[in-house]
N, C-alpha and C positions, 0 to 999 in steps of 0.2 A: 641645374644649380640647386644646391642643398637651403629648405628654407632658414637655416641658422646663419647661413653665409650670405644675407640679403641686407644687414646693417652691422656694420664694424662694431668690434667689440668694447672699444673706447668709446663707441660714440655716445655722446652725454643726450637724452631726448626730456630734461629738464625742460618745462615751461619757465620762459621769460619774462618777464614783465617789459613791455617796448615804453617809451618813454612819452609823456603826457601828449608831445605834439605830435604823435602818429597816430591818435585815438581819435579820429569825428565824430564829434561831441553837438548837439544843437545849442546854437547862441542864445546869449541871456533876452534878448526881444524876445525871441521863439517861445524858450522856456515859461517867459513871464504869460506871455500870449496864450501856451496850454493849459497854464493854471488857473486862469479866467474859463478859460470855457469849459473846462472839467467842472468848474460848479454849477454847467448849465445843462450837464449831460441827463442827471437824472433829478428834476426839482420837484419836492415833497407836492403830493395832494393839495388842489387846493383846501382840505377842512387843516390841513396840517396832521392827517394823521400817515405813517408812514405805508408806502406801497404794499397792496397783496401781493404774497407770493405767487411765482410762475404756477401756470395748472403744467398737468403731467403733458398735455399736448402738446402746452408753448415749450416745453423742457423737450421733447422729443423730434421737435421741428428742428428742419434743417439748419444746420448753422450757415450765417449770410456766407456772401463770400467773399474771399481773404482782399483787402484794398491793395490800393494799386501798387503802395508803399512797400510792400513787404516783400523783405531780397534782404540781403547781407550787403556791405560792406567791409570790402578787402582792402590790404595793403600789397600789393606785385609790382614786380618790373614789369613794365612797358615794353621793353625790349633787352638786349645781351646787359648785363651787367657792366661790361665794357663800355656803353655806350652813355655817355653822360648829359647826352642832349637830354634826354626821358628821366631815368634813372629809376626810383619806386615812387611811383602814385596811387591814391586810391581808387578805385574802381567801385564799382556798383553791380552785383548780382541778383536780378529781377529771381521770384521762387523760391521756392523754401529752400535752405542749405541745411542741412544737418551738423551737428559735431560728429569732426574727422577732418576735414568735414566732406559731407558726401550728400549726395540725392538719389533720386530713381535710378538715373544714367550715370550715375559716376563715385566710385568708391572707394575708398584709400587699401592697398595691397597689405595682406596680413602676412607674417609680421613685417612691420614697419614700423615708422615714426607713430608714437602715441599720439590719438585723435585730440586735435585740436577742439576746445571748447569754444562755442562764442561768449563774446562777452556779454554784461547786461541790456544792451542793445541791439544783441544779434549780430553783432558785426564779426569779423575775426580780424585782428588787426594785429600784428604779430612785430616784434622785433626783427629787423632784417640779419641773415647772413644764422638763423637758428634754423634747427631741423621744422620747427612749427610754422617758420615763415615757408618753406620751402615747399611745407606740403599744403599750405594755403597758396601760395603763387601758382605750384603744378595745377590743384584742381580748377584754378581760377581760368586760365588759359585754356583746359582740356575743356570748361564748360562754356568756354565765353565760342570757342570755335566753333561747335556743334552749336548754340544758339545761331551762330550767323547762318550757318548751313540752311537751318531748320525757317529761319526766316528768308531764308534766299527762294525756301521753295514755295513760301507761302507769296511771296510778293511776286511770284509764277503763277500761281494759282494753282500751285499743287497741293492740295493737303494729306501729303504722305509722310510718311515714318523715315527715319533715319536709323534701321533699326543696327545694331553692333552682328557683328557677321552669325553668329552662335545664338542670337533671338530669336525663338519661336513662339507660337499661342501658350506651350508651355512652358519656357524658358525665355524668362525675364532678366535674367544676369547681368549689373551690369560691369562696366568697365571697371577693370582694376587700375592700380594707378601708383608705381613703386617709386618714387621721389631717389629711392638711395636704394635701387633696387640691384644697381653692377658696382658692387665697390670694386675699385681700381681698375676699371675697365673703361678705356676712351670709346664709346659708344650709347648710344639709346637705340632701345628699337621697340616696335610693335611686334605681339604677339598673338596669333590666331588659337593657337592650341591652349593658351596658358590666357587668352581672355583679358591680357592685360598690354599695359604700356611700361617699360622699366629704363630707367635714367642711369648712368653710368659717372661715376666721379673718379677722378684722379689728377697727379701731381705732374704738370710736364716735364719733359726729359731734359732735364740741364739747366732747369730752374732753381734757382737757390727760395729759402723759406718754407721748408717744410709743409705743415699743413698749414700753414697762409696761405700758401700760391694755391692749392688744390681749386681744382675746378669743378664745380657742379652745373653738369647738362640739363638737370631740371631747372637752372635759375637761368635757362636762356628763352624767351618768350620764342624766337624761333623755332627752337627745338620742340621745345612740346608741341608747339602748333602744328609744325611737322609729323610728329609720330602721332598726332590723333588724326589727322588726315588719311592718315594711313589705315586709321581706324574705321575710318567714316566712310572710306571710298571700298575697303572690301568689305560693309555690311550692303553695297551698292554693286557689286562686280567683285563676287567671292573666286571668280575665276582666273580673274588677272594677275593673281598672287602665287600660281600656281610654277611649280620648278620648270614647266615644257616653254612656260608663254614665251613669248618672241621677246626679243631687246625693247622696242619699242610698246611697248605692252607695260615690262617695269620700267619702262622711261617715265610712261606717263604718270606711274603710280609715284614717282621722287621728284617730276614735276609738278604733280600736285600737291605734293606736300610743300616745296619751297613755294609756289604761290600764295597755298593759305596763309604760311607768316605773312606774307606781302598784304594780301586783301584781308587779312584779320588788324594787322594793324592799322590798314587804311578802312576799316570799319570806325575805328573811333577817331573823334575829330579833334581832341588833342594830338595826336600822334599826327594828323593832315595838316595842322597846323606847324608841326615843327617841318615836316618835310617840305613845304612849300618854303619856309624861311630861311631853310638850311640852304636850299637848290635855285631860291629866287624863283617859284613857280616853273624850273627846266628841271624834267625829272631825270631828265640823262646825265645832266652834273651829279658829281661824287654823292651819294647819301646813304646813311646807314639802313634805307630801306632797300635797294639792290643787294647790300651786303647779308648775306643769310651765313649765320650761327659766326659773328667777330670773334668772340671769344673762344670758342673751339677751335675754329679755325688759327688765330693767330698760337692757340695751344699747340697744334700740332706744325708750328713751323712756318704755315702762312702769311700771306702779306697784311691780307685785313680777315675776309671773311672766310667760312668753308667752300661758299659756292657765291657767286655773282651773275646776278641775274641778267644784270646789264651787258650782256654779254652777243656777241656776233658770230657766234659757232655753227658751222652747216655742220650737216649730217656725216661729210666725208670728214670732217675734222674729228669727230668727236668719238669714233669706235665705237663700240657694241655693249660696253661695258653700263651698267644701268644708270649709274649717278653720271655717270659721263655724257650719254646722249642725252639723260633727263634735261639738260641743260640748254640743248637747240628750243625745243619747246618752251623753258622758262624765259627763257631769253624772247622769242617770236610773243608770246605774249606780255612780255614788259615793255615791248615796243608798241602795243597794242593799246598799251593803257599808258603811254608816254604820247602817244600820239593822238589817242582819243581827248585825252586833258588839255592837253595843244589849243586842239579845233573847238571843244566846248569852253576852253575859259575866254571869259571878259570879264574883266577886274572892275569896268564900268558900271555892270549891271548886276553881276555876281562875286561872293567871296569865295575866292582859288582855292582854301580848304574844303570849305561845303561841295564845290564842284568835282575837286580830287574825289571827296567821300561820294558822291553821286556817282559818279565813273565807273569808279572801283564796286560799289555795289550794283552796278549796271553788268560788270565785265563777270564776276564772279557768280552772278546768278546763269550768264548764260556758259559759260564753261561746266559749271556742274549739271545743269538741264541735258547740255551737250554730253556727257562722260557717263550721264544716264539714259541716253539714246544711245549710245555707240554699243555696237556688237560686246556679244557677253565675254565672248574668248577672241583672242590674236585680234586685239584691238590698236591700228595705228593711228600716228599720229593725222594722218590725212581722215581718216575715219570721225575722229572727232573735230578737227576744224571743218569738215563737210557740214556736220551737224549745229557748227557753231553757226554758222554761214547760214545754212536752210532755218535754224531757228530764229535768228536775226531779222530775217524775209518776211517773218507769218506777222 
């Protein structure tokens, strides 16, 4: 693809101003509360004469380090835009965020949407349904997944890297990241060669409303989560991606990508909380968390979502094709964590959200431990539930 033809020629990438109630603001106690203690930060000498300047040492000393506080605040979808249970909440990114906005590991794709400033607070808080929100929700997503990863192997007791496929001691590169990267193209996908993730927009076929109806795959929380998974798992098993590998091999690789929407959302406990209310604590009733990418999916024709998790497909049903069999797997373990929550909830002693969210962070850490023990090449699916299994044991 030519880089001139990666953002439409109309498209307006004018910053908006979003409107007062989308901006988190600290309340007037709070505000009142900092003003008092700012006058108690630095208080004059007792003679009252004002403090000596720093020496060149104290000036050259280390700076403390950054508190705990300090991360951004986003505005994103929660889940498909379609989905109005969620719809945009703000969220919280622990680290420094850049304008773009971007970090170590994650970078907005040139050219693209002009980089996003934060505001005087550090937050990015963006008008919904603008190029600026779009590329504040993709990176929010692309970075909130790789943290969970990144903490899933720490609460393993692994203290290993997550490095992107193309990382070495001398290549540090990180992820690109094209919000509006396939105009008019129904697709997203991850890229090895080109180091990046690119989001595809377009208008469904027989849809009336012009650029109203258009769809953008970046503003589906499933989706990104999906295509960085994809990201994550070949800087983990750079072989699996390969044109020879078996069915089952890219089974697993689009199984793991529909899972991570699942366990990325059932990372946060807002999102636990509406799925237990939606489902009445039975995760096998109808919920938009089974339903991965609504909004594509009903774009291209579909009942609700692209894929359904919830799903009871053997290996003979399902043919060799990748997203097709990915689906015996996604299915075998959503009964895993429909049945694991079963057996640990008691509504007595514990709340069903917090228990969902323990589960799901229980299941996720051993599926990835597992997918990082499994053979490097022709990895099936029994290969890695072996692994789940033996790690389970220890």
């Amino acid at each position: 693809m030519e880089p001139g033809a990666l953002l439409p020629d109309e498209l307006d990438t004018s910053r908006a101003q979003p409107p007062v109630r989308f901006i988190p603001t600290p309340s007037a106690p709070y505000q009142q509360q900092h003003r008092l203690a700012r006058l108690l930060e630095q208080p004059a000498e007792p003679d009252g004469e004002p403090a000596a300047p720093p020496s060149d040492d104290e000036l050259q000393a280390e700076a403390p380090p950054l508190p705990h506080a300090f991360g951004a605040r986003v505005l994103m979808w929660k889940q498909d835009p379609s989905v109005g249970e969620i719809g945009t909440r703000r969220a919280y990114l622990p680290g420094p965020v850049l304008a773009g906005p971007r970090d170590a590991r994650i970078t907005p794709g040139t050219p693209g949407i002009d980089a996003v400033e934060p505001n005087a607070l550090g937050d990015f808080v963006t008008q919904p349904d603008t190029p600026q929100f779009d590329a504040v929700h993709t990176f929010a997503v692309v970075r909130q997944t790789l943290t969970m990863y990144q903490r899933a192997l720490l609460a393993a007791g692994l203290d290993m890297p997550l490095p992107w496929q193309w990382n070495t001691s001398m290549d540090t590169r990180p992820l690109a990241v094209y919000p509006y990267g396939l105009p008019n193209v129904m697709n997203a996908f991850y890229s090895r060669t080109q180091g990046c993730l690119k989001f595809g927009d377009f208008i469904p076929n027989g849809v009336e409303g012009g650029e109203s109806a258009r769809v953008y795959t970046c503003r589906s929380f499933d989706i990104v989560a999906h295509e960085t998974a994809h990201a994550v798992l070949d800087g983990l098993k750079p072989q699996w991606l390969l044109a020879d590998a078996p069915p089952q091999t890219g089974g697993l690789h689009e199984a793991f990508g529909d899972l991570t929407a699942i366990f990325l959302a059932l990372s946060q406990l807002d999102q636990c909380e509406a799925v237990v209310a939606q489902t009445k604590a039975h995760l096998h009733d109808k919920t938009y968390l089974s339903d991965i990418a609504e909004q594509f999916g009903m774009a291209l024709g579909g009942g609700t979502g692209l894929r359904n998790a919830d799903n009871d497909l053997t290996l003979s049903q399902a043919g060799t094709q990748v997203h097709a069999i990915s689906q015996v797997f996604t299915g075998a373990m959503y009964d895993v964590l429909a049945d694991m929550f079963a057996y640990e909830r008691n509504p007595v002693h514990d709340d069903c959200a917090a228990v969902l969210h323990r589960v799901a962070a229980y299941l996720r850490g051993l599926l990835l431990r597992a997918l990082i023990a499994a053979p490097d090449s022709a990895a099936t699916y029994v290969d890695v539930v072996n692994e789940m299994l033996r790690i389970a044991q220890d």
